[in-house]
C-alpha positions in Angstrom: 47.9 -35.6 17.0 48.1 -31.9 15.5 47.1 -29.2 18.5 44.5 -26.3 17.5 44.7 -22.8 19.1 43.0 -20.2 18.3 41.0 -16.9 19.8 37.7 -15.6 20.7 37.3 -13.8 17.5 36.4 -16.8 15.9 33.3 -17.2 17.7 34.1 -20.9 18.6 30.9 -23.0 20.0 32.5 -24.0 23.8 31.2 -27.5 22.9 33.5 -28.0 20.2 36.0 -26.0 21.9 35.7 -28.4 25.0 35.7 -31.5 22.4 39.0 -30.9 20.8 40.8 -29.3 23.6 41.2 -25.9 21.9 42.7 -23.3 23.8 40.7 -20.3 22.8 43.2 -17.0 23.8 41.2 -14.0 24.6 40.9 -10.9 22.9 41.6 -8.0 25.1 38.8 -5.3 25.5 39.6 -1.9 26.9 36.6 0.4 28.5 37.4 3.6 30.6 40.2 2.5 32.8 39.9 -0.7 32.6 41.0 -3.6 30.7 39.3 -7.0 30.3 40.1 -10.5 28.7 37.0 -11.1 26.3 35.0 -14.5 27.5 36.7 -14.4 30.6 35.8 -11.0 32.5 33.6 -9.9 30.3 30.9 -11.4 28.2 28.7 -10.3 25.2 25.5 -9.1 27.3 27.3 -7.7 29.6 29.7 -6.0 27.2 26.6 -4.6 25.0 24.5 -3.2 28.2 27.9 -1.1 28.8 28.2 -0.3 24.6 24.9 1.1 24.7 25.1 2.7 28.5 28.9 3.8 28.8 30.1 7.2 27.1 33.4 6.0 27.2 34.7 4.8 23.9 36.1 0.9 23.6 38.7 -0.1 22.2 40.6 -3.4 21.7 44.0 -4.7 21.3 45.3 -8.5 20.4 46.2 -11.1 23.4 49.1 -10.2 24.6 52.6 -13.1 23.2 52.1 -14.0 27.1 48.7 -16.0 26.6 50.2 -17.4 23.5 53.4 -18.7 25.5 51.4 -19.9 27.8 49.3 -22.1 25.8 52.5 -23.3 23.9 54.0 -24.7 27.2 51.1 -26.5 27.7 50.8 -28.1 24.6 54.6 -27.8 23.3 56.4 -30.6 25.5 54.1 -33.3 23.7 56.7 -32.6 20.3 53.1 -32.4 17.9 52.8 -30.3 15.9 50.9 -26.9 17.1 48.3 -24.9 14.3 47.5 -21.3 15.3 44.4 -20.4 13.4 43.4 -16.7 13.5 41.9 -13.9 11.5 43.4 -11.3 9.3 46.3 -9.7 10.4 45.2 -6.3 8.7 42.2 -6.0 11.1 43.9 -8.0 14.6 47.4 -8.2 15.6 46.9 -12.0 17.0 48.8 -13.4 14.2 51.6 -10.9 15.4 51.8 -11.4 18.5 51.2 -15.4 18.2 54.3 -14.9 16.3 56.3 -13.4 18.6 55.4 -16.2 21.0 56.6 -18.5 18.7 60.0 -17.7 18.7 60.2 -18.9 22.3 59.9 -22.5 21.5 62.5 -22.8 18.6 62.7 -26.3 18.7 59.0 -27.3 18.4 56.5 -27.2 15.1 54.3 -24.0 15.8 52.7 -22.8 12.6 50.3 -19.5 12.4 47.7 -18.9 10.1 46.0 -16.0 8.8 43.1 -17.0 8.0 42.3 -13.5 6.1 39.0 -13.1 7.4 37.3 -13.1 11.0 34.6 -14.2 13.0 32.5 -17.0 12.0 34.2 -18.8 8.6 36.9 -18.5 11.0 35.2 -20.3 13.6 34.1 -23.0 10.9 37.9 -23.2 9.7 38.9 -24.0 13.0 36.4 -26.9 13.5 37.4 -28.3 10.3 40.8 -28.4 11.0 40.0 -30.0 14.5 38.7 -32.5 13.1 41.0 -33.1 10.4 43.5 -33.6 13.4 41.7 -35.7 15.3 40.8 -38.4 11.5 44.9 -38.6 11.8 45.4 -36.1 9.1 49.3 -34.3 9.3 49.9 -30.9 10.1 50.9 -30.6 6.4 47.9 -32.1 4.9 45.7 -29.7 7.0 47.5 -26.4 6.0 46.9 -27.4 2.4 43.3 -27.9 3.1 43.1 -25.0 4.8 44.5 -22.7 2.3 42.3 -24.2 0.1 38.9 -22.8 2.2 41.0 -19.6 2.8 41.1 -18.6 -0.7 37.1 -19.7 -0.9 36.0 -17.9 2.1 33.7 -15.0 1.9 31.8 -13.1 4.3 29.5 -10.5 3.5 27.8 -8.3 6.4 25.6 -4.9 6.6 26.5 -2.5 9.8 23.9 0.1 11.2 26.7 2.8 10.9 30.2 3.1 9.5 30.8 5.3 12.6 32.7 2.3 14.7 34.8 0.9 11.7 35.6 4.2 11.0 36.5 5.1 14.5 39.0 2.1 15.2 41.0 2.3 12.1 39.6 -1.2 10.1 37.1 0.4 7.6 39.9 -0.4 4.2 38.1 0.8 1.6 35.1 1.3 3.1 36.5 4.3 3.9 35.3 5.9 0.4 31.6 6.0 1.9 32.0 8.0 4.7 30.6 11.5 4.9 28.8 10.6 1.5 25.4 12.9 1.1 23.7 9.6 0.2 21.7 8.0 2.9 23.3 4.5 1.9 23.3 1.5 3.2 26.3 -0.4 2.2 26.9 -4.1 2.0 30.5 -4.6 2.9 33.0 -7.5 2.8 35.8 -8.6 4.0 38.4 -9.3 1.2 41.6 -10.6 1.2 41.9 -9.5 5.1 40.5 -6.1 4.7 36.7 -4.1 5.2 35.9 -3.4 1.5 32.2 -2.1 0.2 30.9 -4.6 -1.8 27.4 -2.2 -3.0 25.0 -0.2 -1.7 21.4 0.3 -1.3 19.4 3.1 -0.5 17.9 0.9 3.0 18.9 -1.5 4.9 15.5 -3.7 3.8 16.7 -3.5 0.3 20.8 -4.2 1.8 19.3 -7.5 3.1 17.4 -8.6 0.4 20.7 -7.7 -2.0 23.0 -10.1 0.3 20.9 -12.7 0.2 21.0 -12.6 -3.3 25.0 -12.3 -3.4 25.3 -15.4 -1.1 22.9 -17.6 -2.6 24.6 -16.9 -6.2 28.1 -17.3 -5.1 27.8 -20.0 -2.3 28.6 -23.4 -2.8 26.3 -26.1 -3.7 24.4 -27.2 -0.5 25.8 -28.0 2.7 29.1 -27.5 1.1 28.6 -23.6 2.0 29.2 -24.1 5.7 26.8 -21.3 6.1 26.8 -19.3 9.1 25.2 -16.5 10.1 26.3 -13.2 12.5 24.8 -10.7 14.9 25.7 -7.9 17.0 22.7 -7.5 19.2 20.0 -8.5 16.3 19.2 -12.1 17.4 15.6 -12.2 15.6 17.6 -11.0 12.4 20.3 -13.0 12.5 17.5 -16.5 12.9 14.7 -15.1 10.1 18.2 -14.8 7.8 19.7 -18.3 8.6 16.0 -19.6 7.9 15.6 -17.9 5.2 19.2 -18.7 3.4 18.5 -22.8 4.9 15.1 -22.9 2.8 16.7 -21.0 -0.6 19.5 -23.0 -0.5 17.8 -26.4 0.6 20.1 -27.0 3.1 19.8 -29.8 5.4 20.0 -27.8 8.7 19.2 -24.1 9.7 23.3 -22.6 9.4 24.0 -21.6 12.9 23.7 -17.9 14.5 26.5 -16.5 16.3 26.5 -13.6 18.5 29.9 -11.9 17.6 31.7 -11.0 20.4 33.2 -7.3 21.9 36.2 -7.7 20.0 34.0 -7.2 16.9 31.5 -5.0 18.1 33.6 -2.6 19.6 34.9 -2.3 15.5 31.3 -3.0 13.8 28.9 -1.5 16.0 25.7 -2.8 17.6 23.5 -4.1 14.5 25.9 -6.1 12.6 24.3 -8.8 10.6 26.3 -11.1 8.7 26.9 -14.3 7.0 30.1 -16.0 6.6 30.0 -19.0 3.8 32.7 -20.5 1.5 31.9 -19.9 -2.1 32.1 -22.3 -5.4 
């Protein structure tokens, strides 16, 4: 059977984690002096309690090829195939240095995929693929499907301030709003692997009401969304927003809300709300 990896920036439930024996390799988060593997050492509440308390600035860098080899000579010696799915290489260097691990095992199947996005649809993508491995489907078959929800993926989110993207280098073309006299509040996207502004509104009231509208006009029909929903310390947000998309969009169950972890707050910024969905 086909072997998933992938990383904590996908947000992956531990149930399903735990169901389809993913190895989930840790994001590295850096505070002060100190240096901790995300969902191991350090977890969200604890991580936002030293956001908000710490003057020191975080920052992040991808797992080192280590973790990757690691989880490769665990899974490797079986001679299945091995699917590393994880998010855009123009905002993490996981897919680089997954790659570099690769080359260690030359004679077995590894395959990386950049999934061009991060955070929830990659955590959805993931699952999928999980299970598509585990109905008997080939390593093959499951790239192709795959690149198929890639190209469909969208994910569109609001931040409280551009100050963090800004700060650690991921803002793309985002980039164009800061220092604007405007008091904006702009809905940004992540397209093909990079921040991009999407449009902007004048509060964050009207921000939310605008990306509703964007995702209920460009989702697919239904279920067929795979609707999720994102938050960086907002959890009542995050719920009224997955009820209110479930009850526009008649879905059949309220799309789940994900706390996103360090790796993409320390990037974001406390407040991010988001929704991740795959479109028509």
């Amino acid at each position: 059977m086909v072997k998933i990896i992938t990383d904590t920036t996908a947000v992956l439930a531990p149930d399903i984690a735990g169901r389809y024996d993913i190895p989930v390799i840790p994001q590295i988060i850096h505070l002060g002096d100190a240096s901790y593997r995300e969902g191991i050492d350090i977890d969200i509440p604890a991580f936002m309690q030293r956001l908000t308390s710490s003057k020191a600035t975080p920052r992040t860098s991808a797992p080192p090829p280590e973790l990757f080899i690691e989880a490769f000579q665990r899974l490797a010696p079986a001679g299945e195939p091995i699917l590393c799915i994880h998010p855009s290489a123009d905002v993490s260097g996981t897919v680089r240095s997954a790659t570099i691990a690769k080359g260690e095992f030359p004679g077995s199947d590894i395959r990386i995929i950049d999934t061009r996005t991060i955070g929830s649809p990659l955590g959805t993508m993931v699952e999928l693929a999980a299970g598509w491995a585990a109905a008997g489907d080939s390593a093959d078959a499951i790239v192709s499907k795959l690149n198929g929800y890639i190209k469909r993926c969208r994910l569109f989110f609001l931040v409280a301030t551009l100050e963090y993207l800004q700060r650690g280098g991921r803002i793309g073309g985002a980039a164009a709003l800061v220092g604007t006299v405007l008091q904006i509040k702009p809905i940004l996207e992540v397209r093909d692997g990079k921040v991009e502004p999407l449009e902007r509104e004048r509060t964050h009231k009207r921000a939310l009401a605008r990306m509703k509208e964007l995702v209920i006009e460009q989702a697919a029909p239904g279920d067929d969304a795979l609707i999720s929903v994102m938050h960086a310390g907002a959890p009542d947000e995050g719920q009224a927003l997955a009820e209110d998309l479930q009850a526009r969009l008649r879905l059949s169950k309220t799309p789940p809300v994900v706390a996103v972890p360090p790796a993409i707050v320390t990037h974001g910024g406390p407040g991010i709300l988001g929704v991740g969905f795959f479109a028509r």
